[in-house]
C-alpha positions in Angstrom: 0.0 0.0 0.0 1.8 3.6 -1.3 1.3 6.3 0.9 -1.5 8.0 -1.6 -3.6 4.7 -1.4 -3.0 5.3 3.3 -4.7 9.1 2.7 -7.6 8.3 0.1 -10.9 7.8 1.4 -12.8 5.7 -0.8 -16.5 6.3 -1.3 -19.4 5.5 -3.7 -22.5 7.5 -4.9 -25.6 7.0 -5.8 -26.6 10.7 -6.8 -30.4 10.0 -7.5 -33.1 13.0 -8.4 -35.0 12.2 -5.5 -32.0 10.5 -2.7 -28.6 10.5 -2.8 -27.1 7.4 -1.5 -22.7 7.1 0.2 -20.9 4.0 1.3 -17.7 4.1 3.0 -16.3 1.0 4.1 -18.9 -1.1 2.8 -21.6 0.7 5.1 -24.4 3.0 3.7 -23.1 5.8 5.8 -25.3 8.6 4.4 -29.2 8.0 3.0 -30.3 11.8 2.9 -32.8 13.4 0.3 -31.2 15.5 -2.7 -32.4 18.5 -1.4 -29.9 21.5 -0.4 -31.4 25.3 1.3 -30.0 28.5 0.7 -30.5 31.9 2.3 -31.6 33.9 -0.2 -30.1 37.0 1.2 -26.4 35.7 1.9 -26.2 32.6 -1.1 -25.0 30.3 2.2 -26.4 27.1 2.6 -29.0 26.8 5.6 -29.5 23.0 5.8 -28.9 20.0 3.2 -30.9 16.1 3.2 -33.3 15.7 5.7 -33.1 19.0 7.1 -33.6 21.2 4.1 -37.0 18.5 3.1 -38.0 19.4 6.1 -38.2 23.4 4.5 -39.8 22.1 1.6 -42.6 24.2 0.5 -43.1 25.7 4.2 -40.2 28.6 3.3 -40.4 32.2 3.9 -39.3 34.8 1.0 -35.6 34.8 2.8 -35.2 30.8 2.6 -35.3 28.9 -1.0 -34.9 24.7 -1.3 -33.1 23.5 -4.4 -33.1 19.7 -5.8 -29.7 20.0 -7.9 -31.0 17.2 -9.9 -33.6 16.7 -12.6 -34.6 13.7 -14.6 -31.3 12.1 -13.3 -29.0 14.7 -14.3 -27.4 18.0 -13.2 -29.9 20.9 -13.5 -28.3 23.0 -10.9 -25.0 22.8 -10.8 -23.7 25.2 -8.2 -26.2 23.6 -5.7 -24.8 20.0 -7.0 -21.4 20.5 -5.6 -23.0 22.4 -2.4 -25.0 19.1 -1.6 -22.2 16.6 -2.5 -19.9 18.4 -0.2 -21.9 18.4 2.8 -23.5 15.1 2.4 -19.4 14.1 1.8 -18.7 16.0 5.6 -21.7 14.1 6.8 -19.6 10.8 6.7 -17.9 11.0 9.6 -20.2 13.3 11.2 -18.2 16.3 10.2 -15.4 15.2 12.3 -11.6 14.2 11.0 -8.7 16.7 11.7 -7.7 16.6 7.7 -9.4 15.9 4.7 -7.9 12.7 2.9 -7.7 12.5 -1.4 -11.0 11.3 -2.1 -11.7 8.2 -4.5 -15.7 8.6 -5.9 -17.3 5.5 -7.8 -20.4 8.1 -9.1 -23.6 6.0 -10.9 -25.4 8.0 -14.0 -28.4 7.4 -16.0 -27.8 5.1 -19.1 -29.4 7.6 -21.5 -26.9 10.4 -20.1 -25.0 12.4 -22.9 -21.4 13.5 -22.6 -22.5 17.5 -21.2 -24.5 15.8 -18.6 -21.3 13.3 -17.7 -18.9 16.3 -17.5 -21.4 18.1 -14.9 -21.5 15.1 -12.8 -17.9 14.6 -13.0 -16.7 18.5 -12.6 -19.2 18.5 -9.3 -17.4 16.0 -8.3 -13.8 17.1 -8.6 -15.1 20.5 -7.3 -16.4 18.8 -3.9 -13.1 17.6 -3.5 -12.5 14.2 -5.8 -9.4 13.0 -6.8 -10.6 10.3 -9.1 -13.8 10.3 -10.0 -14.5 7.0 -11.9 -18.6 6.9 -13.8 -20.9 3.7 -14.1 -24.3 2.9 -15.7 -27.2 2.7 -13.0 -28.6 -0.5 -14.9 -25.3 -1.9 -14.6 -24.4 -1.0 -10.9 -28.3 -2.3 -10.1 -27.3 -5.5 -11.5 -24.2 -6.1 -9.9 -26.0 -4.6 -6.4 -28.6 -7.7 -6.9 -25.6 -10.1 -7.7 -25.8 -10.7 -11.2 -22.7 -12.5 -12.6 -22.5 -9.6 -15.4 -19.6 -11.1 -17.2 -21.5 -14.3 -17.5 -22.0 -14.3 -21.7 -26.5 -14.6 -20.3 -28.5 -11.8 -21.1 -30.7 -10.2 -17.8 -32.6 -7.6 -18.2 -32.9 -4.8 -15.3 -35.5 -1.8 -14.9 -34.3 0.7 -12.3 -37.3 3.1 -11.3 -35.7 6.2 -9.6 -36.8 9.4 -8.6 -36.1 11.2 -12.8 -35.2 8.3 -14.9 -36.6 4.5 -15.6 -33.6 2.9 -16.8 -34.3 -0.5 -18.8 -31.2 -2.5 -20.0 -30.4 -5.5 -21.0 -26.9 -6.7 -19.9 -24.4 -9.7 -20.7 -20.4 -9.7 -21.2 -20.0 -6.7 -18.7 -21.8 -4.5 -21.1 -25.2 -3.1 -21.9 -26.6 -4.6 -25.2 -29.6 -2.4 -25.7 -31.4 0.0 -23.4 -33.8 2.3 -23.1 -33.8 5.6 -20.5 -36.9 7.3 -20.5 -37.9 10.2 -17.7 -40.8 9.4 -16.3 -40.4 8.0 -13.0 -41.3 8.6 -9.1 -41.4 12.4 -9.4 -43.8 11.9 -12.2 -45.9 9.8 -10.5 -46.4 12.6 -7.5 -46.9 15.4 -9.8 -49.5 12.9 -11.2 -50.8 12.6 -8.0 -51.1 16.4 -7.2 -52.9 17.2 -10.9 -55.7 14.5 -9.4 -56.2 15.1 -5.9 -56.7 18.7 -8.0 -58.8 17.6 -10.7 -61.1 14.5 -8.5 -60.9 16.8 -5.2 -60.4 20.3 -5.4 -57.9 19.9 -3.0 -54.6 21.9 -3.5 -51.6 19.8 -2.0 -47.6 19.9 -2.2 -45.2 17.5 -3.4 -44.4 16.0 -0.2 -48.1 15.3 0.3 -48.1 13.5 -2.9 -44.8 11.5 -2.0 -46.5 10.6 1.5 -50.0 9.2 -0.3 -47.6 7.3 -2.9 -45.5 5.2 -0.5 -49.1 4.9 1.5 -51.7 4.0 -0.8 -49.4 4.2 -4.2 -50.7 0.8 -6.3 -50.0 -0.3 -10.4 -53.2 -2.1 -10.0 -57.1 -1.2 -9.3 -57.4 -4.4 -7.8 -54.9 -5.9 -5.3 -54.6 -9.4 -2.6 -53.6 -7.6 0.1 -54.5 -3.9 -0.3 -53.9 -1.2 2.1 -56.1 1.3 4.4 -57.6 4.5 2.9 -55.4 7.6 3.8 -56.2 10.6 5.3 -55.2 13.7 3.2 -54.9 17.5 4.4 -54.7 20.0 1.7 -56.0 23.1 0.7 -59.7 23.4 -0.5 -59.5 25.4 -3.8 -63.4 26.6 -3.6 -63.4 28.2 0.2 -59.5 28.6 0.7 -59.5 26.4 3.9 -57.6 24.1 5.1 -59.5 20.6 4.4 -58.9 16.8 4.9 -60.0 13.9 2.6 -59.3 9.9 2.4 -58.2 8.4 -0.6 -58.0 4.8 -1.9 -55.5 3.1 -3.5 -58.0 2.1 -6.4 -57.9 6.1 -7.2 -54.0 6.5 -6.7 -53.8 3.0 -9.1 -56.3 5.1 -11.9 -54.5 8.4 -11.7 -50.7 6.4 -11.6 -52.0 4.6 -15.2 -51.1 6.8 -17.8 -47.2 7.1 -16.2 -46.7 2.9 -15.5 -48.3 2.9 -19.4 -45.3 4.5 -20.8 -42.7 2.5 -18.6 -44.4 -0.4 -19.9 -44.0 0.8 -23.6 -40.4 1.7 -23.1 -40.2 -2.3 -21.7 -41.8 -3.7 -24.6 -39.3 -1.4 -27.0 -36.2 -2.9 -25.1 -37.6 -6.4 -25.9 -38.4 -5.6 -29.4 -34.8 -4.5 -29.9 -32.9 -7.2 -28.0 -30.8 -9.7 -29.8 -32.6 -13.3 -30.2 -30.6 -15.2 -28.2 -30.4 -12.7 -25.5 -34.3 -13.0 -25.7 -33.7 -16.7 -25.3 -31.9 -16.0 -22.0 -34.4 -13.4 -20.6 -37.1 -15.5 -21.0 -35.6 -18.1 -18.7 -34.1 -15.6 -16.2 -37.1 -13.2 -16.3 -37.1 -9.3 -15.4 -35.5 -7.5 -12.5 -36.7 -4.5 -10.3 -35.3 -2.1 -8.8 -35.0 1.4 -7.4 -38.2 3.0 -5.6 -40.4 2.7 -8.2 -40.2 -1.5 -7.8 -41.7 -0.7 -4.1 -44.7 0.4 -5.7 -47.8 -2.4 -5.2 -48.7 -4.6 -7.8 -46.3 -3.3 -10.6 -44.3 -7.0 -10.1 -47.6 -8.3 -11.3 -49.0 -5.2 -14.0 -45.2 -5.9 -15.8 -45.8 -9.9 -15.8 -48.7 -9.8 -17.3 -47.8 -7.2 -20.0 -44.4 -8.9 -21.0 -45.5 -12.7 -20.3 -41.9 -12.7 -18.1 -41.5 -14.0 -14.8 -40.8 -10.2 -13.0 -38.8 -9.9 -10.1 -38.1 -7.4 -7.2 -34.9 -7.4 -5.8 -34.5 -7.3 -2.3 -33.6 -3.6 -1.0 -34.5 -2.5 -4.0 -33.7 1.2 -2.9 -30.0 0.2 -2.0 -29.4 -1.9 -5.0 -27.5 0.8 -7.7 -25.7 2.1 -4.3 -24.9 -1.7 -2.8 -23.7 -2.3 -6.8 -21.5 0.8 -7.0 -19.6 -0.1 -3.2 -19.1 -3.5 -5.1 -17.7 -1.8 -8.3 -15.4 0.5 -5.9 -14.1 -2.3 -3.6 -13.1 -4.0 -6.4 -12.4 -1.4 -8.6 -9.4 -3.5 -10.5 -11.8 -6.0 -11.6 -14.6 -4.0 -12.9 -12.8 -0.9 -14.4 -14.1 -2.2 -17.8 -17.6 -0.9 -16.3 -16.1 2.3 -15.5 -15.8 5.2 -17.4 
């Protein structure tokens, strides 16, 4: 070990539109939202993660809450490097007498172009990164879920994030076809905002609509084992007041349609494009979930019967691109053909 390798700290990234994922010594040490807060009057940052959701849509004129990313790339770059440094201090609780070279394993969407890669990459160096290395979120999913990917058998992967559905199909350590389309969690809450509008004359915020989701959010109308009616507060767009209604998943399943139609055309497109005896292979190993989305109810089932494929969620599936990336870092040697 050379004395560079004794002062590196060596850390991977999942930096998602909606969370932003860090292991450090094979632990997930930091699991905070992508959000950052600025004082409006001095540019400084107020509160990052957890903290600055908290501000979310509750700020006064002096306060404003930034999500750097959008549909799984950069759209705010300043705030980027802001949010990638703290979240980098909140590893060892802000504590550590220096600051070591830093090694960052980063994952990006599939369907990212080369602008997008150099904003993710100059962030990166700008927080602080020595050597930044860059890998596919379909392929760090599949290695997170323990796919073989230099196996010459073709497995296809879906990763439903926050901004981006990444579909890939994968064999030889390399992605044969994909398809990255942005439509993904935050579209299914602003889905669920324009109905609760629309169905309720209700007025509520994106945090609302992220709470009803992981409550009541279903794929399907109809499901085995559905769940209780939630309560929703909002505001009541006729009289101005404050107002609270329940809501079924049957309604959130309706209103969700439209947004799980288009994932499932983007599926049927990766299919139509794959190779034949890649097709062969899929059919045998079936179709893997992961990200948020996957935790949604019933989509296993609405993609099964759709595709005809045996569909499976992979356990964790929110830690699977960041457990895949740790992986990819710990042995970097071995997979720095997935690298880029």
């Amino acid at each position: 070990m050379n004395l560079f390798n004794w002062f590196t700290q060596e850390i991977a990234i999942d930096l998602g539109t909606a969370n932003t994922l860090i292991i450090h010594n094979d632990k997930v040490v930091v699991d905070e939202p992508s959000i950052v807060a600025f004082d409006r009057t001095t540019g400084k940052v107020i509160a990052i993660g957890k903290q600055a959701m908290q501000m979310e849509g509750k700020t006064h004129e002096n306060i404003r809450t930034v999500r750097p990313l959008k549909d799984g790339v950069i759209a705010d770059f300043n705030a980027a490097e802001y949010m990638i440094r703290g979240m980098i201090k909140m590893i060892n609780n802000g504590k550590g007498w220096f600051f070591p070279s830093l090694r960052m394993v980063i994952c990006i969407p599939s369907g990212i172009t080369e602008v997008e890669k150099r904003a993710v990459r100059d962030s990166a160096e700008i927080a602080g990164a020595k050597e930044v290395y860059l890998i596919h979120e379909p392929m760090a999913a599949a290695v997170g879920i323990g796919i073989d990917v230099e196996e010459p058998m073709g497995n296809m992967i879906i990763d439903i994030g926050g901004g981006t559905t990444e579909i890939a199909v994968i064999a030889l350590s390399g992605i044969v076809c994909d398809q990255s389309i942005r439509v993904a969690g935050d579209n299914f809450d602003s889905d669920i905002v324009q109905y609760i509008r629309r169905q309720h004359n209700i007025m509520i915020g994106d945090r609302t609509a992220e709470k009803i989701k992981i409550e009541v959010g279903a794929a399907l109308p109809e499901l085995v084992d559905p769940p209780a009616d939630f309560a929703v507060q909002g505001r009541d767009l006729m009289t101005g007041v404050p107002k609270q209604i329940t809501v079924s998943y049957t309604e959130i399943a309706h209103c969700l349609d439209k947004s799980i139609s288009k994932i499932e055309e983007a599926i049927l497109k990766a299919l139509e494009i794959t190779p034949p005896e890649l097709s062969a292979d899929i059919y045998q190993t079936g179709i893997f979930l992961t990200g948020g989305g996957a935790l949604l109810r019933g989509l296993d089932k609405r993609i099964a019967s759709k595709t005809k494929l045996p569909v499976h969620v992979a356990e964790d599936p929110l830690r699977a691109v960041v457990r895949g990336t740790g992986i990819a870092l710990k042995n970097i040697g071995n997979f720095k053909f997935l690298m880029q």
